[in-house]
C-alpha positions as CSV (number, residue, x, y, z in Angstrom):
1,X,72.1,181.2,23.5
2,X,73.3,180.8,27.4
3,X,76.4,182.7,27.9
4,X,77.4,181.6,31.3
5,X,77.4,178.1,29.4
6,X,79.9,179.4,26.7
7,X,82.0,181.0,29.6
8,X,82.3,177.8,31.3
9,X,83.5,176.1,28.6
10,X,86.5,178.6,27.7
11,X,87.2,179.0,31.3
12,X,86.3,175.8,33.1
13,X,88.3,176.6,36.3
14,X,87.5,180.0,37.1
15,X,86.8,181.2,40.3
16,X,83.6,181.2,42.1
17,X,82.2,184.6,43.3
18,X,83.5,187.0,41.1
19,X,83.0,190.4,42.3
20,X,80.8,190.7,38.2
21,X,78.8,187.8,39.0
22,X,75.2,188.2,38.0
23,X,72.6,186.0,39.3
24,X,70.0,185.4,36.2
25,X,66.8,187.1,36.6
26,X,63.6,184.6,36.4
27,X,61.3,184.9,33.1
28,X,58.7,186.9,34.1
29,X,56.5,189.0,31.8
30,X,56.6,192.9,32.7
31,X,52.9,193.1,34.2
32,X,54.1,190.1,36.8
33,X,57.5,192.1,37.9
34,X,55.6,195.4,38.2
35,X,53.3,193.1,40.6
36,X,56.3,191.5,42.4
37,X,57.9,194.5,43.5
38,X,54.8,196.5,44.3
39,X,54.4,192.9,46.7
40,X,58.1,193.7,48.1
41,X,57.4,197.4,49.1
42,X,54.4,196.7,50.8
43,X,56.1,193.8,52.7
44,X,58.8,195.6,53.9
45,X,58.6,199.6,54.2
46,X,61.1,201.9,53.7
47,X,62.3,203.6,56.6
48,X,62.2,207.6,55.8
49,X,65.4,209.0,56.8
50,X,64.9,212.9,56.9
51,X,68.7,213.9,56.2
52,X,71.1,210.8,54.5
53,X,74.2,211.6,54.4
54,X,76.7,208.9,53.4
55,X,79.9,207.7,55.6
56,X,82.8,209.1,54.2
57,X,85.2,207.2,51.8
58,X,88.4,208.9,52.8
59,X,87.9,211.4,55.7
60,X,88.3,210.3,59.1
61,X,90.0,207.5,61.4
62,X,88.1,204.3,61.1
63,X,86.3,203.6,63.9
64,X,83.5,200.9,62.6
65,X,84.1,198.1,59.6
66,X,81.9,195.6,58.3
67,X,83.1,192.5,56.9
68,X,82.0,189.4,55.3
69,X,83.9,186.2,55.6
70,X,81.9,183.0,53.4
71,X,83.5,179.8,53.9
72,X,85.1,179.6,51.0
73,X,87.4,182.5,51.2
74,X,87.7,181.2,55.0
75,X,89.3,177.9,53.7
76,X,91.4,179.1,51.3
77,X,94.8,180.6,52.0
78,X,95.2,183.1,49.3
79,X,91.9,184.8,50.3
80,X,92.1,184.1,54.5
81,X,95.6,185.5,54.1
82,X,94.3,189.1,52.7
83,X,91.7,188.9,54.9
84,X,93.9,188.3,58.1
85,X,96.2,191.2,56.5
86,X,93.8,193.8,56.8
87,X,92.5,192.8,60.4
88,X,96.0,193.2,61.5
89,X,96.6,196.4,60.1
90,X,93.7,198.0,61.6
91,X,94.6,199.2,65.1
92,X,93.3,198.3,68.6
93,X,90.1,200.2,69.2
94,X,88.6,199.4,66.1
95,X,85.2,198.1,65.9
96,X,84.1,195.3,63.6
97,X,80.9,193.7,62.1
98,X,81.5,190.1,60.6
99,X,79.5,187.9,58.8
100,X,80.3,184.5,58.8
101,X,79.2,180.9,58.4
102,X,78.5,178.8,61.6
103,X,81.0,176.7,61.0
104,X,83.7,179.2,60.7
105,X,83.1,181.6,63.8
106,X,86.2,180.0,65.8
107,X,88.6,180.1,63.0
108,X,87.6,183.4,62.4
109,X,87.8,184.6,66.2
110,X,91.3,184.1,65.8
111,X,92.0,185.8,63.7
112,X,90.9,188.4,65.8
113,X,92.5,187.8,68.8
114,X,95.9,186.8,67.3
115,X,95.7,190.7,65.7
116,X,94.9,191.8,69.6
117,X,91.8,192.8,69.2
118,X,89.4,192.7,72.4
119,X,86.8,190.2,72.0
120,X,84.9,192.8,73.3
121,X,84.9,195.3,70.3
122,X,83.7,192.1,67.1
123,X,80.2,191.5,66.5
124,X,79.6,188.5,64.6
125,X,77.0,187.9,62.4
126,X,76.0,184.3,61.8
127,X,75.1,182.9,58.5
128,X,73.9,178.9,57.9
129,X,76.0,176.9,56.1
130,X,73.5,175.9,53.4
131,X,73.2,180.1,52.5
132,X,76.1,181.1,49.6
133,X,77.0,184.5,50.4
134,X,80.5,186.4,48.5
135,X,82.8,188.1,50.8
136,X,82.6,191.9,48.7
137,X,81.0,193.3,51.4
138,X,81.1,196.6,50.0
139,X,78.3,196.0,47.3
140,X,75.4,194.6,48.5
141,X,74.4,198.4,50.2
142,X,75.5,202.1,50.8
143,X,76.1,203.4,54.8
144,X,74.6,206.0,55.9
145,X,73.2,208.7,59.2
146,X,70.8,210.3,59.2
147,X,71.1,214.2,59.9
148,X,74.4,213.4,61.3
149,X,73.4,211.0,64.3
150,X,75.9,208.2,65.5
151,X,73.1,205.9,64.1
152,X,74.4,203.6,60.7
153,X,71.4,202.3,58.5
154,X,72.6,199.7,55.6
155,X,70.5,201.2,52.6
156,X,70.0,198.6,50.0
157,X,69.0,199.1,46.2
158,X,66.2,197.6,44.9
159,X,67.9,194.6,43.5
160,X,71.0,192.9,43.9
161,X,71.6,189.9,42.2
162,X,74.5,188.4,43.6
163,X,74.6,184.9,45.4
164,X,73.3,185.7,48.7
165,X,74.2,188.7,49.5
166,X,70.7,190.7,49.5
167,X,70.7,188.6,53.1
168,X,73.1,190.4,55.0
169,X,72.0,193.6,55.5
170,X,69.2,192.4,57.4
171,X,71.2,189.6,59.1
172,X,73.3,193.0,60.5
173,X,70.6,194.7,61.6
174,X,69.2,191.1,63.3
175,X,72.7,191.0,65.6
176,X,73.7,195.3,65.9
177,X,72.7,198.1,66.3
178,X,72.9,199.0,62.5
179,X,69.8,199.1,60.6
180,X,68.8,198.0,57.2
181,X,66.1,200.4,54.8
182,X,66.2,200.1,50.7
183,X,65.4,202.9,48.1
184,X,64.2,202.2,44.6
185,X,67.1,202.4,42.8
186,X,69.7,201.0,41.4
187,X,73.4,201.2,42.9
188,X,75.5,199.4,44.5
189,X,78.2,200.4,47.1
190,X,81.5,200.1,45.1
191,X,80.5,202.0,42.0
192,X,80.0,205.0,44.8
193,X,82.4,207.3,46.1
194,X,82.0,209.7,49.0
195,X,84.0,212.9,49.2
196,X,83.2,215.8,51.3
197,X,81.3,218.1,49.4
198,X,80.1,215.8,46.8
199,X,79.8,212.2,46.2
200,X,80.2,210.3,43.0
201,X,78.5,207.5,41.0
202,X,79.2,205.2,38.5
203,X,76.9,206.4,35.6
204,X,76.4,202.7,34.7
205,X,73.9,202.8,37.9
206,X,72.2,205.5,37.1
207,X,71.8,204.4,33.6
208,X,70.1,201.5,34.8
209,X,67.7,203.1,37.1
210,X,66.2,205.1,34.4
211,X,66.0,202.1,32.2
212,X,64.0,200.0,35.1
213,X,61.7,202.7,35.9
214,X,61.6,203.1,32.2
215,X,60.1,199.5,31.7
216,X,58.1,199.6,35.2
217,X,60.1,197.4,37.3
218,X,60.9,199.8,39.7
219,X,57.3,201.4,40.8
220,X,58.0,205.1,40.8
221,X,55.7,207.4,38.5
222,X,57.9,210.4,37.2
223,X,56.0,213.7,38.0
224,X,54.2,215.5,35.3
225,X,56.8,218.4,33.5
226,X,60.0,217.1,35.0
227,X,62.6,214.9,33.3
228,X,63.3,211.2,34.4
229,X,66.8,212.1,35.0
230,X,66.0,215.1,37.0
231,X,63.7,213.0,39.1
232,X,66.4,210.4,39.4
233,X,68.7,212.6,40.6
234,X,66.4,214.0,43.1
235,X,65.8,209.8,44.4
236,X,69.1,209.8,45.3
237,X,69.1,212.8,47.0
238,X,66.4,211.7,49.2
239,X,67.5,208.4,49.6
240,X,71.3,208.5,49.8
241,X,73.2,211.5,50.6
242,X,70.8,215.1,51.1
243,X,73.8,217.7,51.9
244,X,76.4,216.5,49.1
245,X,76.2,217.3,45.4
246,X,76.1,213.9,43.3
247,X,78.6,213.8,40.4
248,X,78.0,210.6,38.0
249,X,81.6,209.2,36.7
250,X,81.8,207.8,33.2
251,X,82.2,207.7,29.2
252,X,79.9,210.4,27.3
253,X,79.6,207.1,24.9
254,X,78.9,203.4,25.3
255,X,82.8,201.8,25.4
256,X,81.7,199.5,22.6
257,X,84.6,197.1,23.9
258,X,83.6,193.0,22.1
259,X,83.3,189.8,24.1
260,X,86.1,188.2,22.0
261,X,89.0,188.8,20.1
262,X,90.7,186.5,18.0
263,X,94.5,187.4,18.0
264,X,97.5,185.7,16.2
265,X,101.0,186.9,18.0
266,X,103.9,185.1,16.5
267,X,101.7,181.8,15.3
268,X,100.2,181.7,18.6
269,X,96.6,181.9,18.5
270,X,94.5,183.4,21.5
271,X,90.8,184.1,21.9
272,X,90.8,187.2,24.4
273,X,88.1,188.0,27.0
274,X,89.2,191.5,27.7
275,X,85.4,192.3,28.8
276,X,84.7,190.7,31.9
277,X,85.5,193.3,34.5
278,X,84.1,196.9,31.7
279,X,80.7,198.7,32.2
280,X,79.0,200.2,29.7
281,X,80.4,204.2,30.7
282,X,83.3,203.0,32.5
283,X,86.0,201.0,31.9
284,X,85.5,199.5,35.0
285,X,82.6,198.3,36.1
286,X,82.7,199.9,39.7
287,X,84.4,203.6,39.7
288,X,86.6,202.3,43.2
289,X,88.8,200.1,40.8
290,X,90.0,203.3,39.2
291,X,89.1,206.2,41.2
292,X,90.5,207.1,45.0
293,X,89.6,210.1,46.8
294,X,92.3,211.4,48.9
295,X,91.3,214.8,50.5
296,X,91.8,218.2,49.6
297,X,95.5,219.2,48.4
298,X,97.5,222.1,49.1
299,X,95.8,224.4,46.9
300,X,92.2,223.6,48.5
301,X,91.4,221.3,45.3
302,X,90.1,218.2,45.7
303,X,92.9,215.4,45.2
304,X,91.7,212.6,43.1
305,X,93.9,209.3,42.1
306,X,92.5,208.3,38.2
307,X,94.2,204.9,37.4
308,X,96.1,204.7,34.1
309,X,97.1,201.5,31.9
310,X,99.9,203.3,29.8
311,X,101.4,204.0,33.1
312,X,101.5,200.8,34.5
313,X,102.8,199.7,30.5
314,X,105.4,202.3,30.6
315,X,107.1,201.4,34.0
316,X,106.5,197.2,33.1
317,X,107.6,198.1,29.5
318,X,104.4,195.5,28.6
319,X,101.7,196.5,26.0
320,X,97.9,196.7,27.2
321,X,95.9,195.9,23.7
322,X,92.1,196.2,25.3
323,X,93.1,198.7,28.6
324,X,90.8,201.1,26.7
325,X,93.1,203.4,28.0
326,X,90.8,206.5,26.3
327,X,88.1,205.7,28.7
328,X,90.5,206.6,31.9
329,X,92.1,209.7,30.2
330,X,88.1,210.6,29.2
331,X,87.4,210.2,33.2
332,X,90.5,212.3,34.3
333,X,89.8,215.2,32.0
334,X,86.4,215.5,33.3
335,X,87.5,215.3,36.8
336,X,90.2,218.2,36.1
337,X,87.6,220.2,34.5
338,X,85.1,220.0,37.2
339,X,87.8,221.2,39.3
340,X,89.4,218.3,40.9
341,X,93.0,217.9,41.7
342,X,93.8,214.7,39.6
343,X,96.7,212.5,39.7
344,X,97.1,209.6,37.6
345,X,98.7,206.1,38.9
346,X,99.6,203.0,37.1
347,X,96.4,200.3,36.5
348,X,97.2,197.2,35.4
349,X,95.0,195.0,33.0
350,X,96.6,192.0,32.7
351,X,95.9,188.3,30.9
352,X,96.0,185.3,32.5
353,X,95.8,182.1,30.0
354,X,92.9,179.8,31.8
355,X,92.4,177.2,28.6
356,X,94.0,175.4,26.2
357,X,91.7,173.6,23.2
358,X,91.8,172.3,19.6
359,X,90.7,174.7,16.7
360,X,88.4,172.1,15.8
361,X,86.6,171.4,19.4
362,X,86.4,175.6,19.7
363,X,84.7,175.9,15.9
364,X,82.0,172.4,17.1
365,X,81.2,174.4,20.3
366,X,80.7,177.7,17.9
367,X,78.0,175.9,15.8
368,X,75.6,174.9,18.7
369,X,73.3,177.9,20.4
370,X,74.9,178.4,23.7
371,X,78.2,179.0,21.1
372,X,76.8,181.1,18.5
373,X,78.1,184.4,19.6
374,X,82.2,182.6,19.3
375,X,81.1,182.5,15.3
376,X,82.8,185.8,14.1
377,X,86.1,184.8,16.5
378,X,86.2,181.3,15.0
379,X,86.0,182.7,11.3
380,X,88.8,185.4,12.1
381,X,91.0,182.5,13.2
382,X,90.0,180.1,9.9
383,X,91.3,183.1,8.0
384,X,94.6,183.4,10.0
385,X,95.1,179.4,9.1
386,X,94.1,177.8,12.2
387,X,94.1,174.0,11.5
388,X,92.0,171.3,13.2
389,X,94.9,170.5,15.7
390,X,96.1,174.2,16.3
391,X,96.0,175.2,20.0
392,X,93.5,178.0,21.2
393,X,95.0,179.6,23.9
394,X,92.0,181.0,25.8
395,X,93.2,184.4,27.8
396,X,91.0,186.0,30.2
397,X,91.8,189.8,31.2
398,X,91.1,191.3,35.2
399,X,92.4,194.6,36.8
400,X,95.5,194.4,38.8
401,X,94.2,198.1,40.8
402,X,96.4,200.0,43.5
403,X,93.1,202.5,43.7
404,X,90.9,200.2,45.6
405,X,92.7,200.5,48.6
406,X,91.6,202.0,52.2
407,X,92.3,205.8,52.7
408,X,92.6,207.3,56.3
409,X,93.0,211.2,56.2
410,X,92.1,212.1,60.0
411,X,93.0,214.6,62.4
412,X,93.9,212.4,65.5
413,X,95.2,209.3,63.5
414,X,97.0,211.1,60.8
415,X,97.1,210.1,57.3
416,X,97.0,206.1,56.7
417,X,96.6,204.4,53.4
418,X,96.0,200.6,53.7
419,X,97.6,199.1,50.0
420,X,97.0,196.0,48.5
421,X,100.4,194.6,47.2
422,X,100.6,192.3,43.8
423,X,104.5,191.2,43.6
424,X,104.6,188.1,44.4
425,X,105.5,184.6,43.1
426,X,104.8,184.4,39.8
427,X,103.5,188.3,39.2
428,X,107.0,189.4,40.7
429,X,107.3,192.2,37.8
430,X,104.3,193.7,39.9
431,X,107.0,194.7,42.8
432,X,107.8,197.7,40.4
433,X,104.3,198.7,41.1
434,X,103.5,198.3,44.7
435,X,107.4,200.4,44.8
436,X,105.4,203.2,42.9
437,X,102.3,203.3,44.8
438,X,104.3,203.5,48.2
439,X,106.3,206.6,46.7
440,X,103.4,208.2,45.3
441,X,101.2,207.9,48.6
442,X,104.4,208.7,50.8
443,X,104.9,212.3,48.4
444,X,101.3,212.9,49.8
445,X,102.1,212.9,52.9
446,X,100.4,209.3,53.9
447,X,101.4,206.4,55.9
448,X,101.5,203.2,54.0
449,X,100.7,200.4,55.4
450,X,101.1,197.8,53.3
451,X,99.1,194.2,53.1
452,X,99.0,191.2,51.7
453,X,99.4,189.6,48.3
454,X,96.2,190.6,46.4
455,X,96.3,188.7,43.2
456,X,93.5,185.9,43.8
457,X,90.7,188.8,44.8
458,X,92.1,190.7,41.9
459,X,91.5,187.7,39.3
460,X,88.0,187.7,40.7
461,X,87.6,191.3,39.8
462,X,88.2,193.1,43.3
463,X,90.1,194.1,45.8
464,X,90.8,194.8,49.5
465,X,88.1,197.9,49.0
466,X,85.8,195.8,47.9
467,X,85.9,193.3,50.9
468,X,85.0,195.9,53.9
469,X,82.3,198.4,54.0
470,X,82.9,201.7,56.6
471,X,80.3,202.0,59.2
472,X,81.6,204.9,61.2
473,X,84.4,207.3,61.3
474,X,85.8,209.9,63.6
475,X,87.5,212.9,62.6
């Protein structure tokens, strides 16, 4: 069976580049992957950095941002108009990395210029037209030093299927200073965190870098009398961050949360995709959807914002049937007892109806390969008494997330919190939400600074975190 062909036909509109996108890996036996990537590392070294230490998610006044600007986020004004939002919001002084098509640079430049920025202080990065690339920029790479030099090195995991994206690291390094490297592992930047003392990691990424040096696909040998997960842990010591202590964010148990869910409300009849944006430990697929650090709190504890679906239910007065809301409240406990500071903040999860079809054209798809796996939703509407002419509402879920925002807590700039805002048009109710986010980060102490209308990243399964990545920071 072909999923991506089932997904297309429930959701034949849905947006292109979606911050889960997988590119399918090509059918190659074991022995010729073990081969392939043994070819890769002798092609292109790794540089050996002697102390990595990651650039800081939160601490800091941002100095140096990477973005990545694809055409089609260029041309579009729901997308352009985040983008543009957050270049304005930055101030004066700022430096900026930007990838872009050819075709784009002199829309893009201003954009720039219109937000005052000197001409001086962008780099652009061009890409060719014919080359798809997504504009999460945060992904694709981790940024690092090396034994605390001004020096930023890209460091890229050993795969990273997604559109084009692999490219730009080295298409950085081609037009900057910044320089690309790659470790063999698996990671990628938004399901890492970066506090001061420690940094986190989605547990989903670790999970699968034991399982691909399990089958051989990443060519590491485990040394005799220590564990794989010891050694693993030790990688990413030596590869990503040497001075902090990594702390791996999820579920003790797989989530266990179905592709689809038939569901009668009232006579209505909806298949639910409530999966598309869960890992495996998490229940989201990058911790920076539901996690933000925000600097050490009165009592010297680390402050930590958890997201939280029954909070965002309570204050909308809606009902969240697949938030898995367990999986958060699992998360924050941890947190709490490892020491942290943790305050929870309302998380949206929210459905969006994306198709409309006959019972009867829903149960012909369910009987040929690519719709096998629809067989058990198709039976659970039958026994409900879908007819032949009933209409299957098709409902796809996403995150609606104030966490994945940009966090500022510096000494000469102050405290700056750059929010995402949802209430707009039709997702007014949202409003009540960007309200609560303001007061909770003003309590802190924080400047808000609020941006645009966030709601076509967000049903793409991202937001404004995901479209930058921090290059440098000053205290």
């Amino acid at each position: 069976m072909n999923r991506d062909t089932a997904y297309r036909f429930l959701v034949p509109d849905a947006p292109r580049h979606k911050r889960t996108d997988r590119d399918p890996l090509p059918a190659l036996d074991a022995g010729r992957i073990r081969s392939l990537n043994l070819f890769r590392a002798l092609v292109r070294s790794t540089p050996g950095l002697a102390d990595p230490s990651l650039v800081s998610s939160f601490s800091g006044a941002i100095k140096s941002i990477l973005f990545a600007f694809p055409s089609f986020g260029v041309r579009s004004r729901a997308l352009s108009s985040g983008y543009r939002s957050v270049i304005r919001a930055l101030r004066p002084g700022t430096t900026f990395i930007v990838v872009h098509h050819e075709s784009d640079r002199q829309t893009i430049e201003s954009w720039f210029d219109s937000a005052s920025h000197l001409p001086a202080h962008v780099t652009y990065v061009p890409m060719p037209d014919y080359i798809d690339f997504t504009d999460w920029a945060e992904d694709g790479y981790v940024a690092l030093t090396d034994g605390g030099e001004r020096q930023t090195y890209l460091l890229e995991p050993w795969t990273f299927p997604r559109s084009g994206d692999s490219l730009i690291a080295d298409n950085v390094e081609e037009y900057s200073s910044v320089r690309a490297s790659q470790a063999p592992l698996i990671f990628q930047g938004g399901n890492c965190l970066v506090g001061d003392d420690f940094w986190m990691l989605g547990a989903d990424y670790f999970l699968d870098t034991l399982e691909r040096i399990e089958s051989g696909e990443i060519p590491v040998t485990v040394p005799p009398g220590q564990s794989q997960p010891d050694f693993v842990r030790e990688l990413f010591g030596r590869h990503v961050d040497k001075g902090r202590t990594l702390r791996l964010v999820g579920t003790r148990r797989p989530l266990g949360i179905k592709e689809f869910y038939a569901t009668v409300e009232s006579g209505d009849f909806h298949l639910d995709l409530p999966a598309g944006g869960t890992g495996v430990l998490q229940p989201i697929f990058h911790i920076d959807m539901f996690i933000t650090l925000v600097g050490r709190a009165e009592n010297d504890r680390f402050r930590i914002l958890v997201g939280s679906p029954a909070l965002a239910d309570r204050i909308l007065g809606t009902t969240s049937p697949f938030a898995i809301q367990n999986a958060y409240d699992e998360v924050a406990a941890a947190l709490t007892a490892d020491g942290f500071d943790v305050v929870r903040n309302p998380l949206v999860h929210w459905p969006t109806i994306v198709n409309q079809l006959p019972f009867e054209r829903l149960r012909e798809f369910a009987n040929t390969p690519d719709g096998a796996h629809l067989a058990e939703a198709v039976a659970a509407f039958a026994a409900a008494g879908a007819q032949p002419d009933s209409t299957i509402r098709v409902r796809e879920w996403h995150h609606i997330t104030w966490n994945n925002c940009l966090v500022e807590n510096s000494t000469s700039v102050g405290r700056n919190v750059y929010l995402p805002t949802f209430g707009h048009g039709d997702h007014s109710d949202l409003a009540k939400l960007d309200n609560e986010m303001e007061r909770l980060w003003t309590g802190m102490g924080f400047t808000v600074r609020l941006l645009a209308d966030f709601n076509a990243f967000a049903t793409r399964q991202g937001v404004v975190h995901c479209i930058k990545k921090y290059l440098h920071r000053e205290p």
